[in-house]
C-alpha positions in Angstrom: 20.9 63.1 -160.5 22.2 59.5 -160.0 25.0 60.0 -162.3 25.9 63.0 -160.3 25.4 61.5 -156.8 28.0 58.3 -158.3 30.9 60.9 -159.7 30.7 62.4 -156.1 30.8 59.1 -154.0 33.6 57.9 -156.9 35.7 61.3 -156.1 35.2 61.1 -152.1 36.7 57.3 -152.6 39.5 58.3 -154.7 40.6 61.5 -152.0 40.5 58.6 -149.4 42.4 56.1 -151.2 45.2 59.3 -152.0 44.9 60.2 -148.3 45.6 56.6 -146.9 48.5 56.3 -150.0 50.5 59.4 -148.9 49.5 59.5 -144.9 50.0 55.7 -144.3 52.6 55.5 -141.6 53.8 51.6 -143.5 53.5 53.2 -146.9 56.6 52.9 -148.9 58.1 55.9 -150.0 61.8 56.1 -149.8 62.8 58.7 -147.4 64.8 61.3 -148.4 68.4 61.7 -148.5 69.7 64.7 -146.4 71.0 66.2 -150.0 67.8 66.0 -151.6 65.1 68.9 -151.7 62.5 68.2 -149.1 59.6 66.7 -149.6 60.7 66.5 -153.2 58.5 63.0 -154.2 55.8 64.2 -153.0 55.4 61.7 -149.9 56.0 64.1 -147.0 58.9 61.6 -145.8 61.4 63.8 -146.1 65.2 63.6 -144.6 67.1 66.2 -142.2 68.6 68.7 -145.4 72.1 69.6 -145.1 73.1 72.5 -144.6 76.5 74.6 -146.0 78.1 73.8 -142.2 77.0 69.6 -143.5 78.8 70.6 -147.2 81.5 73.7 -147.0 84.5 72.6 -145.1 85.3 75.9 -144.5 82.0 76.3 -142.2 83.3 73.2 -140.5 82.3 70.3 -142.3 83.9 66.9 -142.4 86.0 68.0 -139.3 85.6 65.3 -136.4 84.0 66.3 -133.2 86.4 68.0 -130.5 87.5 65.1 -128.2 87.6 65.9 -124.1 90.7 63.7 -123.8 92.5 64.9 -126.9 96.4 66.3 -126.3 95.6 68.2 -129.8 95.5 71.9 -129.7 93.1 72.1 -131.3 91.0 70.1 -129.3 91.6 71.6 -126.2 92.8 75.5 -126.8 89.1 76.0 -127.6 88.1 74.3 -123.9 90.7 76.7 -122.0 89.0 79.6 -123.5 85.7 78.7 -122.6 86.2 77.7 -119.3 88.4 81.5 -119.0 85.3 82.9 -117.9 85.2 81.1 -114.7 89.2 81.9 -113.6 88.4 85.5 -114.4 85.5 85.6 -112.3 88.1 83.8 -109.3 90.5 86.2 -110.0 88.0 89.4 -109.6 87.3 88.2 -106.0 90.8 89.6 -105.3 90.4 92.8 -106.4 89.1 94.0 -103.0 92.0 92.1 -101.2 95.1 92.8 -103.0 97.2 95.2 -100.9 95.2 94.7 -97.3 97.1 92.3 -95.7 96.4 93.5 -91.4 94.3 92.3 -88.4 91.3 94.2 -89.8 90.9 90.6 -92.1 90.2 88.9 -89.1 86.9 90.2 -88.5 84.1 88.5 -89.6 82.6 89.4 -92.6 86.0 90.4 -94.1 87.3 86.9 -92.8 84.8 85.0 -94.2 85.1 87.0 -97.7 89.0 86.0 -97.6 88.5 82.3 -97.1 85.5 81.8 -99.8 87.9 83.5 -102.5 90.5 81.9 -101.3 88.4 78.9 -101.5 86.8 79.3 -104.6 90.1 80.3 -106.6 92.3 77.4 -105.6 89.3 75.0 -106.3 89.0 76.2 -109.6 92.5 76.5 -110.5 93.4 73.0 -109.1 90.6 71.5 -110.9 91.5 73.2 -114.3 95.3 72.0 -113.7 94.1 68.3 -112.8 91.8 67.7 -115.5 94.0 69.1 -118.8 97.1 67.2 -117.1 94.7 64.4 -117.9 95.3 65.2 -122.2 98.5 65.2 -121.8 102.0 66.9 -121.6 101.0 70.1 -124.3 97.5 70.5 -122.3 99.4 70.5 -119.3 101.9 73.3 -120.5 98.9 75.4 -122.0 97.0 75.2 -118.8 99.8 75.9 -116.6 100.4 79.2 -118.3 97.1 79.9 -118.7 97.2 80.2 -114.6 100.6 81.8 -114.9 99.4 85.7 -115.5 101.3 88.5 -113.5 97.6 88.1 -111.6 98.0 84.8 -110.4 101.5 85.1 -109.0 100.3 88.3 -107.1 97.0 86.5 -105.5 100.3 83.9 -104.5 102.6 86.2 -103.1 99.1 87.8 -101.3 98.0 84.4 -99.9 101.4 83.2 -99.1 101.8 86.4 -96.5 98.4 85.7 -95.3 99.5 81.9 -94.0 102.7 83.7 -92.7 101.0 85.8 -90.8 98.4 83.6 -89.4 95.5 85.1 -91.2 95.0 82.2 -93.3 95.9 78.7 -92.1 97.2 76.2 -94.2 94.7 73.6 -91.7 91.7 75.3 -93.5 92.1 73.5 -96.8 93.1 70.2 -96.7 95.1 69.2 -99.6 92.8 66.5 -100.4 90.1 69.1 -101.2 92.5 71.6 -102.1 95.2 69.9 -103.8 96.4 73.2 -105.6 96.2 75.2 -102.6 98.6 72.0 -100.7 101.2 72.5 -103.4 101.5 75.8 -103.8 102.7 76.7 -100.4 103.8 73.5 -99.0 106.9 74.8 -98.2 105.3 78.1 -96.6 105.7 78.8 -92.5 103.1 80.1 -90.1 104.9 82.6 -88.2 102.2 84.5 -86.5 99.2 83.7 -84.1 97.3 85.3 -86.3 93.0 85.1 -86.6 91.9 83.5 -83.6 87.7 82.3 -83.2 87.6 85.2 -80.9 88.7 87.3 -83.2 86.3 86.3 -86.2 83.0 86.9 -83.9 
């Protein structure tokens, strides 16, 4: 019975001593290269496995990260299509305005709906222009004709008779806010009274 109560004190010992040897945060067990199977020592320390996007080049691999200033088409072609959500979304506020163009936009709600797409298109489309001009002269030229569709030059030709007619005033967007807005009809003349506050109650 002594014998018996020794073996089982002896095998408690030895699981403890096994425990502390693979647990122990200072043990030392190499850890694992990313490449080899998990866990495959036995010590638990195992490495981040690769994957077939760490290993297959056609999945990606070995290809440096897209850079945000890169003049590279292939750097920034993928950016202009992710951000083409937002100009289509711009554009869409439009859809209502295109071929209205009387008094009736003076009134308030439909006022107010004029200026925030007005507002919200020429942001965006200035800001998209300014910050691929940053990459560089092909950036610049993809992003220009991404805002070049038959689209856009209509929403210009729309605007531009608004600010003619008064409806729209060139005072309501300051270029420094709305640098794209400032260029794009710098050269256009307010030749009607147009919206007044009254008018916009």
């Amino acid at each position: 019975m002594i014998a018996a109560a020794t073996r089982t004190v002896g095998m408690i010992a030895l699981a403890a001593v096994a425990f502390v040897y693979v647990f122990e945060p200072g043990g030392t067990h190499r850890v694992l290269d990313p490449n080899d199977p998990i866990a495959a020592d036995g010590s638990l320390i195992a490495g981040r496995a690769h994957t077939i996007f760490d290993t297959d080049p056609a999945y990606g691999a070995f290809r440096p990260p897209a850079r945000s200033d890169s003049d590279d088409p292939a750097d920034f072609e993928p950016a202009i299509k992710r951000d083409r959500g937002w100009a289509e979304t711009d554009r869409a506020l439009f859809k209502r305005l295109l071929g209205r163009l009387d008094w009736s936009l003076c009134k308030s709600s439909d006022h107010a709906f004029l200026m925030m797409a007005v507002r919200n298109y020429y942001g965006t489309r200035g800001r998209e222009k300014h910050n691929f001009s940053l990459r560089g002269p092909r950036a610049t030229a993809a992003i220009e004709q991404e805002w070049s569709t038959p689209l856009d030059r209509q929403i210009d030709d729309y605007v531009r008779h608004a600010v003619q007619y008064g409806i729209v005033h060139k005072s309501d967007f300051p270029a420094k806010t709305y640098p794209e807005f400032a260029h794009v009809f710098a050269d256009t003349e307010e030749f009607g009274v147009g919206c007044t506050g009254t008018d916009r109650r």
